[in-house]
C-alpha positions as CSV (number, residue, x, y, z in Angstrom):
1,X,14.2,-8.5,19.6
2,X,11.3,-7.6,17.3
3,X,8.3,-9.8,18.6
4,X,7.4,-12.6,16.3
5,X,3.8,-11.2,15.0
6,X,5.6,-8.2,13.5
7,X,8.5,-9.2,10.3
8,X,10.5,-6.9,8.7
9,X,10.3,-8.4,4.6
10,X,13.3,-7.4,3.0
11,X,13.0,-6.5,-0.8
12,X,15.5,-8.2,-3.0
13,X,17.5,-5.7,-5.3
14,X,17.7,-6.9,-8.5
15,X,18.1,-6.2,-12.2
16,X,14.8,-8.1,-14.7
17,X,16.1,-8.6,-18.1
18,X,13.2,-8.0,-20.3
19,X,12.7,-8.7,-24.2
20,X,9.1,-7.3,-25.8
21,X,8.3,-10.1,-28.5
22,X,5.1,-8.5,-29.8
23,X,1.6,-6.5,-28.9
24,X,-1.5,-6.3,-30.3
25,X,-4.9,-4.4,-29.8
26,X,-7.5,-6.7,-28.1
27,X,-11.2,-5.6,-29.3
28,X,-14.1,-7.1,-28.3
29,X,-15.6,-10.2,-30.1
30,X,-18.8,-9.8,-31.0
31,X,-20.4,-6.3,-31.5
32,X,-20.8,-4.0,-28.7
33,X,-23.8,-1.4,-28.1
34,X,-21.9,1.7,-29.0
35,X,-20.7,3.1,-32.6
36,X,-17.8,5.2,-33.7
37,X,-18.3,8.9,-32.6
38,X,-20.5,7.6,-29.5
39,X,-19.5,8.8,-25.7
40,X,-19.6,7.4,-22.5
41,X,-20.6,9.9,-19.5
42,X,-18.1,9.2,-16.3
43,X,-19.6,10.8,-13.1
44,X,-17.3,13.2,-10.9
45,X,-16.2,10.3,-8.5
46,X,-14.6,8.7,-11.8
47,X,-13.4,12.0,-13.0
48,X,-11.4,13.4,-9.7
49,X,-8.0,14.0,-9.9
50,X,-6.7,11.3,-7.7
51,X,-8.7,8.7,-10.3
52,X,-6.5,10.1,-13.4
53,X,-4.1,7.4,-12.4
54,X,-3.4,4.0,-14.3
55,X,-3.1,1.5,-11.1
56,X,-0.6,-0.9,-12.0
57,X,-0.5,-4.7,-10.3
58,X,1.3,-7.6,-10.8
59,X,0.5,-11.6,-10.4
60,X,3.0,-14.3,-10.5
61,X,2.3,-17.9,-11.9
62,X,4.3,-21.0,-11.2
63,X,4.9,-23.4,-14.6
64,X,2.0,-25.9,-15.2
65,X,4.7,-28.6,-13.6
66,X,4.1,-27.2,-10.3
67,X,0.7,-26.2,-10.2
68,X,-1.2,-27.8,-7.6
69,X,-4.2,-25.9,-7.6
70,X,-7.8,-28.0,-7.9
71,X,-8.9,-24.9,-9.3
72,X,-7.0,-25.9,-12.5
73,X,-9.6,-26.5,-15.1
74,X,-7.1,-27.1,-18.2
75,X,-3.2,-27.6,-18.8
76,X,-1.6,-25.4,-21.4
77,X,1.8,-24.7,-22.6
78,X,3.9,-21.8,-21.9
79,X,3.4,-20.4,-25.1
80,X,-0.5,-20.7,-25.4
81,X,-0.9,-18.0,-21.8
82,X,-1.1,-15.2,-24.1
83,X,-3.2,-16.5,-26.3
84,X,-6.0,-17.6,-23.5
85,X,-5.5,-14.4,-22.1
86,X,-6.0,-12.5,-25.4
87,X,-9.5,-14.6,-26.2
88,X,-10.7,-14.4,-22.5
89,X,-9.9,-10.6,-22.6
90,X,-11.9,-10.4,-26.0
91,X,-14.9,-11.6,-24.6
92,X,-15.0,-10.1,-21.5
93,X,-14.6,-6.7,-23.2
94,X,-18.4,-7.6,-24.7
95,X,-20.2,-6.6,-21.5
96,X,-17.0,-4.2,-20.2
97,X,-17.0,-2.6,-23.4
98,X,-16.6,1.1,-22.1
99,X,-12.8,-0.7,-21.7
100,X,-12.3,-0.7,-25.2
101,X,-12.9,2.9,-25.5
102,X,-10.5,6.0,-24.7
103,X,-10.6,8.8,-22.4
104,X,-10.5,12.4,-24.3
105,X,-11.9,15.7,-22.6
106,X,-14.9,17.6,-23.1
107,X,-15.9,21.8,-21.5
108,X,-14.3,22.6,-18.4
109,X,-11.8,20.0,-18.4
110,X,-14.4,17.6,-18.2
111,X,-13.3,13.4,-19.0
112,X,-15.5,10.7,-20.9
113,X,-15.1,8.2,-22.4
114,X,-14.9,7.9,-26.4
115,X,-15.3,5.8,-29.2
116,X,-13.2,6.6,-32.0
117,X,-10.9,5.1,-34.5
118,X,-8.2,4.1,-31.8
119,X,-9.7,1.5,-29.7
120,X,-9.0,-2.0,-27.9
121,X,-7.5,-3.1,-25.3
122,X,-3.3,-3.7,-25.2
123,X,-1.7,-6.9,-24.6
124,X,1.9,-6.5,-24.5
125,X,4.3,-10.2,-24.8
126,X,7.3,-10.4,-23.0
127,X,10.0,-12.6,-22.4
128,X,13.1,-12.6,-19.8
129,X,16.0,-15.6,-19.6
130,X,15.8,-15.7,-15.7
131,X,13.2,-17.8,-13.2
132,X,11.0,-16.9,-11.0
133,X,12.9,-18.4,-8.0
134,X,15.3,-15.5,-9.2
135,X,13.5,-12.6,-8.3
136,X,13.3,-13.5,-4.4
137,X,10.5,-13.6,-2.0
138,X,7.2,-12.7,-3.6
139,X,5.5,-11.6,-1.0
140,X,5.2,-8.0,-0.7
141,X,5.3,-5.6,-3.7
142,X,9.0,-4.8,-5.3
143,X,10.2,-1.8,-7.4
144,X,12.6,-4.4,-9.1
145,X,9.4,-5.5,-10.5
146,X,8.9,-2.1,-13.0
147,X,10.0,-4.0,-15.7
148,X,7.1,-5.9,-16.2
149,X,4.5,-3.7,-16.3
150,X,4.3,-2.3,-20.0
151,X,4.8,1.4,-20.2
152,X,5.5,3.6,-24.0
153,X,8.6,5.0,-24.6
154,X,8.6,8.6,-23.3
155,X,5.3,8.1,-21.7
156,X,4.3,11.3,-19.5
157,X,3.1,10.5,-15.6
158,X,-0.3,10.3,-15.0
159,X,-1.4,10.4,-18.8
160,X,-4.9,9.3,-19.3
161,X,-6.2,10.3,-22.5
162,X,-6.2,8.8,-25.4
163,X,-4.6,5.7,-23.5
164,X,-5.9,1.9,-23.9
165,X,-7.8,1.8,-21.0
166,X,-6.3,-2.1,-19.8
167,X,-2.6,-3.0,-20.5
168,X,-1.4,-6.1,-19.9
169,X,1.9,-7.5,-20.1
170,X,3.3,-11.0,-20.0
171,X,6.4,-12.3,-19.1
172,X,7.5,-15.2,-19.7
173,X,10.4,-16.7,-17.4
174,X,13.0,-19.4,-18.2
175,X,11.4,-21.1,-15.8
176,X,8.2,-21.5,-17.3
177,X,6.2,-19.4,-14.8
178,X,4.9,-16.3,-16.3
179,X,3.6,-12.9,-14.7
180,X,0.6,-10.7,-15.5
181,X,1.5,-6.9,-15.0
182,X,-2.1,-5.3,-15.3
183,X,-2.6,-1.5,-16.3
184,X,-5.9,-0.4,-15.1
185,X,-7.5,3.0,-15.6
186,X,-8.8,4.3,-12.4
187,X,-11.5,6.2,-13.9
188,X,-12.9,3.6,-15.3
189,X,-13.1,1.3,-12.0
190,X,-12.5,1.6,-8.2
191,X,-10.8,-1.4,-6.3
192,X,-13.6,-3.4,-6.0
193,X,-15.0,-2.4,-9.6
194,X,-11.9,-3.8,-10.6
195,X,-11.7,-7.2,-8.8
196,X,-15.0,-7.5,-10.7
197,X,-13.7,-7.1,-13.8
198,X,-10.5,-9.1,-13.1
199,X,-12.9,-11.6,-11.7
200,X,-14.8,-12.3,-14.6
201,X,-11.3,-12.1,-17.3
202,X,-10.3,-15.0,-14.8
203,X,-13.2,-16.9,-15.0
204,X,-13.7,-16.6,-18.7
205,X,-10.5,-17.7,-19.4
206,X,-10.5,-21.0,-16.9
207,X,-13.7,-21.9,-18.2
208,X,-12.9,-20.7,-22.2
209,X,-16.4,-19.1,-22.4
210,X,-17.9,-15.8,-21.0
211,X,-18.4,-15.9,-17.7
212,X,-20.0,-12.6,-16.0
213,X,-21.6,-12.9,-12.3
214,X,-22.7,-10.3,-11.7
215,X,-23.4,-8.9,-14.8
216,X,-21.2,-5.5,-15.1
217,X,-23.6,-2.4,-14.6
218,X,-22.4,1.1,-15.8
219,X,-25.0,3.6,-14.8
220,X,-22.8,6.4,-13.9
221,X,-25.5,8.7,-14.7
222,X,-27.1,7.7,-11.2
223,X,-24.3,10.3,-9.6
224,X,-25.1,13.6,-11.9
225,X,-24.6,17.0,-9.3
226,X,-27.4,18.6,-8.7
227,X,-28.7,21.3,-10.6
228,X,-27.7,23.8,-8.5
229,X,-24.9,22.2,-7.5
230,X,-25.2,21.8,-3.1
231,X,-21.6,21.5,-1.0
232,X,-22.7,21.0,2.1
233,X,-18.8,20.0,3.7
234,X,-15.6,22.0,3.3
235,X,-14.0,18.7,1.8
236,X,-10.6,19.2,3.5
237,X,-9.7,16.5,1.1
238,X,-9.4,18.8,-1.7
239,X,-8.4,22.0,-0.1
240,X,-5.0,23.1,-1.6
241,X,-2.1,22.2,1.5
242,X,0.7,25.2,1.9
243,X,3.8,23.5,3.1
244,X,5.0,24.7,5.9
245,X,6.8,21.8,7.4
246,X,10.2,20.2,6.5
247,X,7.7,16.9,5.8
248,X,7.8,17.1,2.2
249,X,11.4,18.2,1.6
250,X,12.4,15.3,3.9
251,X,10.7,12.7,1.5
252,X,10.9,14.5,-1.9
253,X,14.5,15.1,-1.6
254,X,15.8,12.8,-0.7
255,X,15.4,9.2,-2.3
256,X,12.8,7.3,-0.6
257,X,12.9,3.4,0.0
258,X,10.2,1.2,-0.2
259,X,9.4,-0.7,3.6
260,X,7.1,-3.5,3.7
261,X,6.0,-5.5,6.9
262,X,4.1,-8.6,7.8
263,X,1.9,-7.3,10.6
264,X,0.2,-10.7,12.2
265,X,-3.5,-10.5,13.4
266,X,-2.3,-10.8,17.2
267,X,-0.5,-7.7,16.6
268,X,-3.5,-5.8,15.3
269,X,-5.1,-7.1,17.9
270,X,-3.0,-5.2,20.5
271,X,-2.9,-2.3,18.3
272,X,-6.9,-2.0,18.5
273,X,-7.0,-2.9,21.7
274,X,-4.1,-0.4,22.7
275,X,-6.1,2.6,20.2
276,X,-9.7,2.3,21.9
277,X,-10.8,5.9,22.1
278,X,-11.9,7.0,25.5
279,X,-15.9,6.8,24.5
280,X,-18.2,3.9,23.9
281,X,-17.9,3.8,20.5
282,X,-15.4,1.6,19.9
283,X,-13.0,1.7,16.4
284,X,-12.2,-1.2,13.5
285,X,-8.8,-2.5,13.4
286,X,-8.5,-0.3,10.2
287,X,-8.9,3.0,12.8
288,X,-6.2,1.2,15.0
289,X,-3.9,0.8,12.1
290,X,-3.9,4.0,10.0
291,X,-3.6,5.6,13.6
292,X,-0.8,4.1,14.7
293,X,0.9,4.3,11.4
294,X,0.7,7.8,10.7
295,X,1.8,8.7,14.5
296,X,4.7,6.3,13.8
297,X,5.6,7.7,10.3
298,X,5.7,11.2,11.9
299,X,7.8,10.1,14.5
300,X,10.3,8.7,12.5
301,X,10.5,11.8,9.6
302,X,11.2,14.0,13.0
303,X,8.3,16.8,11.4
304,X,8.9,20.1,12.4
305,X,7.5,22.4,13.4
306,X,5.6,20.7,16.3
307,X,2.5,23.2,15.6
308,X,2.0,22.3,12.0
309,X,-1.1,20.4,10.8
310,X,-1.2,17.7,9.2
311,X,-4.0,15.2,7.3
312,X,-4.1,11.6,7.0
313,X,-6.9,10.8,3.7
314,X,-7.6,7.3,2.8
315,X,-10.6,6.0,0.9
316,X,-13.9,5.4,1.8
317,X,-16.4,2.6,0.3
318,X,-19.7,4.3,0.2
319,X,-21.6,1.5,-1.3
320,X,-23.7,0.0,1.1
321,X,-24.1,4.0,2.1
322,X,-26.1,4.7,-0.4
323,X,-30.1,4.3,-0.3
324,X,-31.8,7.3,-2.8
325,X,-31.5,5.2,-5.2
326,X,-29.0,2.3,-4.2
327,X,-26.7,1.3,-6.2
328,X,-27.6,-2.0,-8.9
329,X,-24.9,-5.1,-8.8
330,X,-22.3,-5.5,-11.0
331,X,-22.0,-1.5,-11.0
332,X,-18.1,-1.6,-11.3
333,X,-17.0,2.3,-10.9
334,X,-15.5,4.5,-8.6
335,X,-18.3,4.8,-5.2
336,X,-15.4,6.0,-3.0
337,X,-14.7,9.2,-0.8
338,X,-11.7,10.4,0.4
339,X,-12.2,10.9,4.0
340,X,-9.6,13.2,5.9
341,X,-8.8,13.9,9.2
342,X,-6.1,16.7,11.0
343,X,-3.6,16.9,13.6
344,X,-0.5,18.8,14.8
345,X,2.8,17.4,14.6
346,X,2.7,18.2,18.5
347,X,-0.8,16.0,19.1
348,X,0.9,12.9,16.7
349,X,4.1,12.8,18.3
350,X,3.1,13.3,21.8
351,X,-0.4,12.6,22.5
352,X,-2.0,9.6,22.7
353,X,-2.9,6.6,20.3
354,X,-6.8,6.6,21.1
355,X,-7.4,10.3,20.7
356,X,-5.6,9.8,17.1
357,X,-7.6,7.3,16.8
358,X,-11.0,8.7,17.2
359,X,-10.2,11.4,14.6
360,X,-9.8,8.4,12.0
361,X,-12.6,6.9,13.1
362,X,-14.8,10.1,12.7
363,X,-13.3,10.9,9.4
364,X,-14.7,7.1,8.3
365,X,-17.6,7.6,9.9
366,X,-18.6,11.3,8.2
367,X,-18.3,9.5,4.7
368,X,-22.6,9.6,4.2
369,X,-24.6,9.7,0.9
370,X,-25.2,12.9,1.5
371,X,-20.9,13.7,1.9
372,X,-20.9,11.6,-1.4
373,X,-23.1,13.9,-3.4
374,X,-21.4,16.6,-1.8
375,X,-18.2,15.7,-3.3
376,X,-19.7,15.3,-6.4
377,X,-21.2,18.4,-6.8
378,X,-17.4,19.9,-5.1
379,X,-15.7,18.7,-7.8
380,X,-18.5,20.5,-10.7
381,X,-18.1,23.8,-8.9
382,X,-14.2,23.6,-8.7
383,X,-12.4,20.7,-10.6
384,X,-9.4,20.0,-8.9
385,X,-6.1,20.3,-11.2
386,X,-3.6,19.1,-9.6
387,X,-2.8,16.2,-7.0
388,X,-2.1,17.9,-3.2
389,X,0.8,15.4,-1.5
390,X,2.1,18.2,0.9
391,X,1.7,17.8,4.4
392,X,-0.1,14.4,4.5
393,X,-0.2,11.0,4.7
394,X,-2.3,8.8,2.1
395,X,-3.6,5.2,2.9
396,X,-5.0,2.8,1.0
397,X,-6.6,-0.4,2.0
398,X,-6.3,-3.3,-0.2
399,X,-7.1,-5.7,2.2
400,X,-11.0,-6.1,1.6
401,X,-10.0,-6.9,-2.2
402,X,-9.9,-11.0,-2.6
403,X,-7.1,-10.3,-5.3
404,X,-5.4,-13.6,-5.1
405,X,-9.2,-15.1,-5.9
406,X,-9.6,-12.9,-8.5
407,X,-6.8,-13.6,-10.9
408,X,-7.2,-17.2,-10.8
409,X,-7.1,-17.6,-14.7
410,X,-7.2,-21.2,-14.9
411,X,-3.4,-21.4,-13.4
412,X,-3.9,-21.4,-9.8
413,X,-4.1,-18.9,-7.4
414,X,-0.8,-16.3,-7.9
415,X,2.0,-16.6,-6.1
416,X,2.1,-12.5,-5.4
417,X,-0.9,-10.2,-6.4
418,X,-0.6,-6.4,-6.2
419,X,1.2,-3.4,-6.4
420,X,4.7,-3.1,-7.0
421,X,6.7,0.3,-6.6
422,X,5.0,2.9,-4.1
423,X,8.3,5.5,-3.9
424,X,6.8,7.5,-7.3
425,X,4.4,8.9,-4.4
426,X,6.1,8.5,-1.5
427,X,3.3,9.8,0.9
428,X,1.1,7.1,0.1
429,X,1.1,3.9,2.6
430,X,-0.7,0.7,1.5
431,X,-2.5,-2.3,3.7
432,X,-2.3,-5.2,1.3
433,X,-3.5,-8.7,2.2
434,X,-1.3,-11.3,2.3
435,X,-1.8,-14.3,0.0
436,X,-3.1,-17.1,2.5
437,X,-5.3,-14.6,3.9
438,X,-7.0,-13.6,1.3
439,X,-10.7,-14.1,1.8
440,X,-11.9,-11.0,4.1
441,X,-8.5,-10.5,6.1
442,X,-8.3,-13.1,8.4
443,X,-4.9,-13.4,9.1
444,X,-1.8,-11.1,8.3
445,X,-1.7,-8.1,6.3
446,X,1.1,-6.1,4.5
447,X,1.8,-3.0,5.2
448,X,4.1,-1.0,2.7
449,X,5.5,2.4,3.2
450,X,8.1,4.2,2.0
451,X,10.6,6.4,4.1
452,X,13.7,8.0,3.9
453,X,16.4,5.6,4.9
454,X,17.7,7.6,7.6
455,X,14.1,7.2,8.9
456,X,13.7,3.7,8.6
457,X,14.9,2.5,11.9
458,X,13.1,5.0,13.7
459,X,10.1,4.3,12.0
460,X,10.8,0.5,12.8
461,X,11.1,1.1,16.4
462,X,7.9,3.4,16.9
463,X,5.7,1.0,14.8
464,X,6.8,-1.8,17.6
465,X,7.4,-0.4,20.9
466,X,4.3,2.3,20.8
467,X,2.0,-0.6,20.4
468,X,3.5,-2.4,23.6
469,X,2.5,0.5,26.1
């Protein structure tokens, strides 16, 4: 029997009947500091491949009749959500106004942001004749949820340009709950420049005046290469992978399902206790975590052959890194890295958890300023093109982000917050808090991944009994 601080969540199938009523262009509402023909300089970190991404989320509201929240500050009908979503959004695209704009490229492939006669955000309204209690346990993120994120007919993947930079849909239910699916270009924000953002849409609209704190900084001039440009790292993390496993076949050709978990604290706990490396440096539950996760995935997608290498990347905040100059509040664009680390099939599936552990926890630890301007001036010598999913593992951690504090619009806290359908890239894992441990990861954590379903099981039974000895 599973122990009780690890759950299984199973995601409930289902079919969302969806109507579009309207949408309309949101643009700011009152003048802005830019003019028609006027550009926007994004820095490299904004402008590398992996940031050419829309990152779609979703956040589920319960009708005014069962909102408890003290947070509350008005009442509203059903009808009127769109509408104090729409003003909020106007205002708060004052001070975000590079969100207005649209991305177009300039020499060498590079992006920026431009002001030109398409502009405004996109608020998309929705309806669907079901209720909320319909769609099953909103807890951890659901493909059967596409339908309510807006996308245009035909729409290309991972188009960028000449986009609206924030699209938002609502949906109303029968019910009278609603949902927010978000559309937010990556180049314009990183997770935590986008909980600002979010942040202060939320608080604007629950107070029904602008509310910015901290005042949103764009400054992306501060991470310019050098002139000449210095790469003083190989940056692994960009180097192009040559398949020559059966890792990629196994999850590209086969249809992957998404696999979500409610991992308890006392099991991280044991994980990180269990994953110490064999030095006095000690790891962070994260180290623990992505360790055993990516030794467990491999286990389970039976990789072969046992001498291949492969990486595990996952993002870096390099933030408080940063000291020539540092970095003013309210900045609110990308400031990660993409750390990497490398290991043979052999080393993951029969070495052991602390020395996999210490190469995660070296690979955090070698994100520096100086391997942030590095990767800056990487990607001005040789823009990558193309994203690199052979061979690896990708995590991301969500659960620093205080998303279910964030979207508080005036409606409570959401019932779900977050991402909904990973299997588009199915080599990316995510750590997602869960809602009642929102504030700094206290308690549980999600963890979504997505596997063959012949894998599954395996995967299932690695993730439990390696932690146990």
């Amino acid at each position: 029997m599973a122990p009780p601080w690890v759950q299984e969540l199973h995601l409930h199938h289902l079919t969302i009947p969806v109507t579009i009523d309207k949408m309309f262009s949101v643009m700011p509402s009152r003048p802005i500091p830019v003019k028609p023909g006027d550009s926007l300089y994004l820095s490299n970190l904004d402008d590398m491949i992996g940031a050419r991404v829309f990152t779609p989320t979703v956040y589920f509201y319960q009708s005014d009749n069962n909102n408890t929240s003290s947070s509350s500050s008005f009442s509203c009908s059903q009808k009127a959500v769109t509408e104090i979503l729409q003003c909020a959004l106007a205002d708060v695209l004052v001070p975000y106004y590079p969100l207005s704009g649209r991305l177009r490229e300039t020499k060498n492939g590079k992006l920026e942001v431009f002001f030109g006669p398409e502009q405004g955000a996109l608020i998309v309204e929705a309806k669907s004749d079901i209720a909320l209690a319909e769609l099953g346990d909103l807890t951890a993120p659901n493909p059967a949820w596409e339908p309510l994120i807006f996308k245009f007919p035909n729409e290309e993947q991972y188009k960028v340009l000449e986009m609206p930079l924030v699209i938002a849909q609502v949906t109303l239910f029968s019910c009278g709950g609603f949902s927010l699916g978000l559309r937010l270009c990556h180049c314009i924000c990183d997770g935590l420049g986008a909980m600002q953002f979010l942040g202060a849409w939320a608080a604007t609209a629950r107070k029904g005046s602008l509310v910015t704190d901290p005042e949103p900084c764009w400054d992306r001039e501060i991470f310019r290469p050098r002139d000449p440009p210095v790469v003083k790292f190989p940056h692994m993390e960009f180097m192009r992978i040559e398949e020559g496993s059966n890792l990629t076949m196994t999850l590209w050709q086969t249809k992957p399902v998404q696999k979500c978990y409610r991992i308890k604290r006392e099991f991280q706990n044991r994980v990180k206790a269990l994953a110490q490396p064999y030095d006095a440096a000690g790891c962070t539950t994260f180290d623990a975590m992505a360790a055993h996760i990516w030794r467990s995935w491999v286990k389970a997608l039976d990789v072969r052959p046992l001498d291949y290498q492969l990486r595990l990347t996952f993002s870096v905040n390099a933030r408080q890194k940063l000291r020539n100059p540092p970095l003013r509040e309210g900045f609110y664009g990308n400031v990660v890295c993409v750390a990497c680390t490398k290991s043979s099939v052999s080393e993951l599936v029969h070495g052991k958890l602390p020395e996999t552990t210490r190469l995660v926890r070296e690979a955090r630890q070698s994100v520096s300023e100086e391997y942030l301007r590095s990767t800056v001036d990487f990607v001005e010598v040789d823009r990558p093109r193309q994203l690199e999913f052979g061979g690896k593992l990708t995590i991301t951690q969500w659960t620093r982000f205080s998303i279910y504090k964030c979207a508080d619009f005036g409606w409570g806290r959401p019932l779900y917050a977050g991402p909904i359908d990973l299997t588009p890239t199915p080599q990316v894992c995510v750590f997602l808090p869960e809602g009642e441990a929102d504030y700094g990861g206290g308690g549980s954590m999600i963890v979504c991944i997505c596997l063959p379903e012949s894998a599954a099981l395996k995967f299932t039974q690695a993730l439990l009994l390696d932690s146990l000895f």
